[in-house]
C-alpha positions as CSV (number, residue, x, y, z in Angstrom):
1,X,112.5,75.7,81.2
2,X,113.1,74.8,84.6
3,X,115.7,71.5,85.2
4,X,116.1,71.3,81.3
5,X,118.9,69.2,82.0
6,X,116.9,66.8,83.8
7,X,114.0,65.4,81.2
8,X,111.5,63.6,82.9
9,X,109.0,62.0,80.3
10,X,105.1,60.9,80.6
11,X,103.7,57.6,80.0
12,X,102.2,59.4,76.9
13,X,103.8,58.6,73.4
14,X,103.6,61.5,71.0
15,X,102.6,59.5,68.0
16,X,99.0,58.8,69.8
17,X,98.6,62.9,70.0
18,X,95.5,63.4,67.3
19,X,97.9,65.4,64.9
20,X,94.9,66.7,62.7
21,X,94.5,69.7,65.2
22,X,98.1,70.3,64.6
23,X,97.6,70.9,60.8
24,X,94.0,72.8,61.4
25,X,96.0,75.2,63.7
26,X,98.8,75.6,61.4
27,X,97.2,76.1,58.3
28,X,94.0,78.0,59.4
29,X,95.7,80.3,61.7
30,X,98.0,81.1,59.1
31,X,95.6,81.8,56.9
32,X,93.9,84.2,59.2
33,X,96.9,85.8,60.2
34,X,97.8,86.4,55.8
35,X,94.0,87.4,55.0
36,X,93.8,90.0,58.1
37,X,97.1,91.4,58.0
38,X,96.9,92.4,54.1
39,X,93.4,93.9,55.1
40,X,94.6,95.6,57.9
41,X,97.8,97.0,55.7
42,X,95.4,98.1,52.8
43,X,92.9,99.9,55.1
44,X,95.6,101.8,57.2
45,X,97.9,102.7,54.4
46,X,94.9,104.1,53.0
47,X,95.2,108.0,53.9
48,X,91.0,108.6,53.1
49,X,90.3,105.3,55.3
50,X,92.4,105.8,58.2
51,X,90.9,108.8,58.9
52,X,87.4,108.0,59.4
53,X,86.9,106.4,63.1
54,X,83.9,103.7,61.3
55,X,87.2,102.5,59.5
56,X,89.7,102.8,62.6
57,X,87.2,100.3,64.5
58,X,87.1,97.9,61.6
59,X,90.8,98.0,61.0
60,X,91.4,97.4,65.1
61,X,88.9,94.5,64.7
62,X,91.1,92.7,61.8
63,X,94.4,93.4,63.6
64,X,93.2,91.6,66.8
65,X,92.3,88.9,64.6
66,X,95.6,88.6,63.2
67,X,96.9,88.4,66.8
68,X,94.3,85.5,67.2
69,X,95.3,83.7,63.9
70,X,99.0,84.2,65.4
71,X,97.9,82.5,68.8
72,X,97.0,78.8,67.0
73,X,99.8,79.1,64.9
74,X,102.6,79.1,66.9
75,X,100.2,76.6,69.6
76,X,100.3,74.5,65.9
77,X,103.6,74.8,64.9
78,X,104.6,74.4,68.9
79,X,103.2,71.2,68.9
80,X,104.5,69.7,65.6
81,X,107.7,70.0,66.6
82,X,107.3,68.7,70.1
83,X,106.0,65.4,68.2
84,X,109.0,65.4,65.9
85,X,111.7,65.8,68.6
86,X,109.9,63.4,71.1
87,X,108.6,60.0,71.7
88,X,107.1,60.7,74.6
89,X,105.6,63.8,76.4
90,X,107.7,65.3,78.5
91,X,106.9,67.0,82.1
92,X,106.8,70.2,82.8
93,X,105.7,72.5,85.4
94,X,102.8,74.8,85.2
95,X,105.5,77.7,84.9
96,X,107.5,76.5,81.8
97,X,103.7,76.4,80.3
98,X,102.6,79.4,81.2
99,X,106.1,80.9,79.3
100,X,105.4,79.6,76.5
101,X,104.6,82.0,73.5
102,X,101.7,80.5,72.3
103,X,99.9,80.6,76.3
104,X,100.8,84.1,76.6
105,X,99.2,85.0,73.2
106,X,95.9,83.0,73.9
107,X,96.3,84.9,77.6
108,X,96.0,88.0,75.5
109,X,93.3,86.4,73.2
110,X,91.2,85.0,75.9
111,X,90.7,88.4,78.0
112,X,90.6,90.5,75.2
113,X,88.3,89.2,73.0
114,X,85.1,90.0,74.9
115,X,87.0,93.4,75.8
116,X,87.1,94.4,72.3
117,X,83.9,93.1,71.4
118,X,82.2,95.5,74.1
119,X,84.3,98.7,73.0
120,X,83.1,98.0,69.8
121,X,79.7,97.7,70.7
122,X,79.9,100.6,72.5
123,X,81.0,102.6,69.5
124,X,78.1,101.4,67.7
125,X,75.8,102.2,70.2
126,X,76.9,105.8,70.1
127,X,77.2,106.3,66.2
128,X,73.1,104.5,65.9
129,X,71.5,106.3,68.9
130,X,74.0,110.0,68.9
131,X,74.4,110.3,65.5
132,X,75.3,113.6,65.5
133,X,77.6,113.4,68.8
134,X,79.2,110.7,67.0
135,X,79.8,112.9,64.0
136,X,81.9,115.6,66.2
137,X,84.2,113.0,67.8
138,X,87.7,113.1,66.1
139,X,89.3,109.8,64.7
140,X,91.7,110.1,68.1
141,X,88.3,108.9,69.5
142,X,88.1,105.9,67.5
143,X,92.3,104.8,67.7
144,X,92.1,105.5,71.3
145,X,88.8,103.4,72.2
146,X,90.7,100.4,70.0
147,X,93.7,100.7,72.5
148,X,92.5,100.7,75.7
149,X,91.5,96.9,75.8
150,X,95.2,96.5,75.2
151,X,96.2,97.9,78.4
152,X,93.8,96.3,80.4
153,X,95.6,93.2,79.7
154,X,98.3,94.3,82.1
155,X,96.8,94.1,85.7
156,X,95.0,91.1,84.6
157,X,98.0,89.3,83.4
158,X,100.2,90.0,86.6
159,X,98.6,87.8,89.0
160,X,98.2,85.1,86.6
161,X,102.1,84.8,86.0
162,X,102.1,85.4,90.1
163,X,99.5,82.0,90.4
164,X,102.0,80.5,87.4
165,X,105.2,81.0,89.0
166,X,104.5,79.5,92.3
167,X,104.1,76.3,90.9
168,X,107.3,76.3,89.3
169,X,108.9,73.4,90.6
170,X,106.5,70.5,90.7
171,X,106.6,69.0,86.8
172,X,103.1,67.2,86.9
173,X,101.9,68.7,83.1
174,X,102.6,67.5,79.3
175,X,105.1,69.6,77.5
176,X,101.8,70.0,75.0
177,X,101.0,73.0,77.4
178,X,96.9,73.5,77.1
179,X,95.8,77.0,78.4
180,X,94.4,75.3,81.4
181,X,98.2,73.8,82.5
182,X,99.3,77.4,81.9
183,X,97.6,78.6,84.8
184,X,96.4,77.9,88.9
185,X,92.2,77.2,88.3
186,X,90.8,80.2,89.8
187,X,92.7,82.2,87.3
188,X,91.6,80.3,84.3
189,X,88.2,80.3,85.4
190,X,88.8,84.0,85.7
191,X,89.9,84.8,82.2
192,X,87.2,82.6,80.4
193,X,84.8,84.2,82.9
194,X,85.6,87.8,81.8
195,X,85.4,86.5,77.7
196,X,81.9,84.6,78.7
197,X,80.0,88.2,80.5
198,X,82.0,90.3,78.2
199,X,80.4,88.5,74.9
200,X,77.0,88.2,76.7
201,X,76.8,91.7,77.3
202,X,77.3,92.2,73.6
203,X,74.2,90.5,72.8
204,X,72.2,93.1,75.0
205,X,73.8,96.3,73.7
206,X,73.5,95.2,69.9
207,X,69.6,94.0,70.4
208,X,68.2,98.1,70.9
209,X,70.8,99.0,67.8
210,X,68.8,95.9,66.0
211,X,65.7,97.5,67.0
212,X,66.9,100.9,65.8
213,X,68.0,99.7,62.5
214,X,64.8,97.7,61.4
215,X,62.9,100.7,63.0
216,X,65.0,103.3,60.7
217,X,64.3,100.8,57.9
218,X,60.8,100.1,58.0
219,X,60.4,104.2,58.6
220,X,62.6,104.5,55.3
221,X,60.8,102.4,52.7
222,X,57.6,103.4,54.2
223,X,58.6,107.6,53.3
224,X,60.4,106.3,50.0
225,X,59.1,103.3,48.5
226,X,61.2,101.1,46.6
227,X,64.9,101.3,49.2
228,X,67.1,103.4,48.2
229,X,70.6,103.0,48.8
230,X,71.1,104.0,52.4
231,X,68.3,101.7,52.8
232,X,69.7,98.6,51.4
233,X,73.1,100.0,53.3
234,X,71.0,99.8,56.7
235,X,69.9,96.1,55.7
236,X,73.3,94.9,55.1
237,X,74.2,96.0,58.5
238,X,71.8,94.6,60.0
239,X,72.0,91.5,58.6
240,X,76.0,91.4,60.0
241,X,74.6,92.0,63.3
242,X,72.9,89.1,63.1
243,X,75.3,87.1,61.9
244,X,78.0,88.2,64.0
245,X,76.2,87.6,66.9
246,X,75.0,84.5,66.3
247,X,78.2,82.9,65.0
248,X,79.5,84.4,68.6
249,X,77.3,83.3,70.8
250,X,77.7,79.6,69.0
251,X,81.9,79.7,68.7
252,X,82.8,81.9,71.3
253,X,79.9,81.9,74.7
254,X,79.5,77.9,74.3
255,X,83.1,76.3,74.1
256,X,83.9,79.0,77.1
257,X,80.7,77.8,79.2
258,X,81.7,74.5,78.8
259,X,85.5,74.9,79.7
260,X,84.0,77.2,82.9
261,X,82.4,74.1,84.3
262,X,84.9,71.5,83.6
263,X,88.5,73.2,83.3
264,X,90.4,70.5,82.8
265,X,88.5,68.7,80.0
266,X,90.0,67.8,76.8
267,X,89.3,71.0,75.2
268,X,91.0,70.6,71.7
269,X,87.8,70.6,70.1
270,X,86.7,73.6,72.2
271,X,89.9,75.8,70.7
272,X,89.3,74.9,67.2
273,X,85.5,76.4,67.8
274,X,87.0,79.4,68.5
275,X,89.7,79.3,66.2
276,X,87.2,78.5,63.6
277,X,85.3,81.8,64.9
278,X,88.0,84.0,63.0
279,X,87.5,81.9,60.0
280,X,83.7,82.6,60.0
281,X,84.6,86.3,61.0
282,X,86.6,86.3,57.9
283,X,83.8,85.0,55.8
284,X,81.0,87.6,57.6
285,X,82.7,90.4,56.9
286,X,84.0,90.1,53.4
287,X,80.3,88.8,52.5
288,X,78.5,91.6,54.2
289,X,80.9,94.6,53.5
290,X,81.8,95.5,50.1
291,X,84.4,98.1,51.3
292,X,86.4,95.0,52.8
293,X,86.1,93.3,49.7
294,X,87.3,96.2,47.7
295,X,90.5,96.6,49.9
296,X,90.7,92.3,49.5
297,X,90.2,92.6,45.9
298,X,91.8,95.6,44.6
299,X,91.6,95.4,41.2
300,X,87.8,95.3,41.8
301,X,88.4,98.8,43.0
302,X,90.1,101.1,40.6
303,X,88.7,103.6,42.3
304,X,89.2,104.1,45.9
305,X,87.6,106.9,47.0
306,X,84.5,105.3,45.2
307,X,84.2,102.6,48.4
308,X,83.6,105.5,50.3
309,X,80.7,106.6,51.8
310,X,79.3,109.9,51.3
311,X,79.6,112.5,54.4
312,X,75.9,112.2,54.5
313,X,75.6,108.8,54.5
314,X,78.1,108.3,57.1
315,X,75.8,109.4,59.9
316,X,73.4,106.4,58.8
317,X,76.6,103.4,58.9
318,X,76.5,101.4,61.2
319,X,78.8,98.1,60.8
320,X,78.7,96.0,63.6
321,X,81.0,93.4,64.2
């Protein structure tokens, strides 16, 4: 940090800091980061799982969020000790933010969650409209679309340290370090612009794959009375499309179009929407998806390769997320 030696402090006393955000991020992003990272072990130690690309996607989606539960627990755990070892806020520079490790995870978060949102809707698109295209692709397919938002992060992330860096000297920020002290305006604006269109464009891609499920549905039950399996399958998916993008569009699209128009707002209560948004993920999936709660639960599942879908009704799955 830069003139360490130096401390200049704020006119704002650390015990007036509202401390029960400090708690929610510890303790909820630590339970997101636990819950994900046992799911994401179980599915990819699992040799029948990992090497189906419907599973590849899903586990992708459940690492990134143990990367996002990671991001508000070190911000969390940041923050209670800065209240501990202070009185008073110190100053910093827009810099010594922007180093810190929980602004360059939630860097990483906020670009890559609409990213990753729109290669997965793009895989779904693919398996719902080409089925059998879909069928041919190898799971390289599915590992490699899950790893290519992670290097888009790089030329986005450059010039943002650039903007960062050359405001290194004057110390005008908290030591609490927000996002929006991490980095110059246009750059902020930039990143939470990319997450707002990225998420938005979801919302038109996964409305024809709605359409295309209740349309394979009501064709279904209309042939065969009565739903059969695949049937109820197809309903269960398209109830987590709902759901999912709903719950988005609530935690995600509004706290980011509200921070877009007034950057330097308090936005505490706008993080814990979208830390809350993993949380609800979380809930979603393990509600909707009984293969996730067999790998949750596994004594539920004595049986793995029970969980699995048939190789006939894997043309028909379609879980969105």
């Amino acid at each position: 940090m830069s003139e360490i030696n130096e401390i200049i402090f704020s006119d704002k006393y650390t015990k007036d800091y509202d401390k029960t955000f400090i708690i929610l991020y510890i303790v909820e992003g630590l339970f997101i980061i636990l819950a994900n990272l046992f799911l994401t072990i179980r599915l990819f130690t699992n040799r029948q799982l990992r090497a189906q690309k419907e599973f590849v996607v899903i586990g992708a989606c459940l690492f990134f969020d143990v990367i996002f539960g990671i991001t508000y627990f070190s911000a969390g755990v940041y923050r209670a000790i800065l209240v501990f070892l202070y009185d008073r806020f110190p100053l910093v520079s827009m810099w010594d933010c922007f180093l810190t490790i929980h602004n360059q995870f939630f860097i990483i978060v906020t670009i890559m969650a609409g990213i990753i949102l729109v290669f997965t809707a793009i895989d779904r698109f693919i398996c719902v409209f080409f089925p059998f295209v879909y069928i041919k692709l190898h799971v390289e397919y599915a590992y490699m679309l899950m790893f290519l938002p992670y290097l888009i992060i790089i030329p986005l992330w450059i010039p943002g340290a650039v903007g960062a860096h050359d405001n290194s000297v004057a110390r005008n920020f908290t030591m609490n370090c927000l996002m929006n002290q991490a980095l110059t305006v246009n750059f902020y604006v930039l990143y939470r612009t990319i997450r707002i269109v990225s998420s938005i464009s979801c919302v038109f891609i996964y409305l024809p794959i709605f359409v295309k499920m209740c349309v394979s549905i009501y064709n279904h039950t209309k042939i065969a009375p009565g739903s059969t399996k695949n049937g109820k399958r197809l309903l269960s998916m398209t109830k987590t499309v709902a759901m999912i993008t709903g719950s988005t569009i609530c935690l995600f699209t509004v706290p980011d179009l509200i921070t877009y128009f007034s950057p330097f707002i308090n936005s505490n209560a706008m993080y814990l929407m979208n830390l809350n948004k993993g949380l609800v993920n979380l809930i979603i999936f393990l509600t909707t998806q009984k293969c996730l709660r067999d790998l949750m639960f596994p004594r539920s599942a004595p049986n793995t390769s029970a969980m699995l879908p048939s190789r006939t009704t894997r043309t028909n799955q379609t879980m969105i997320f």
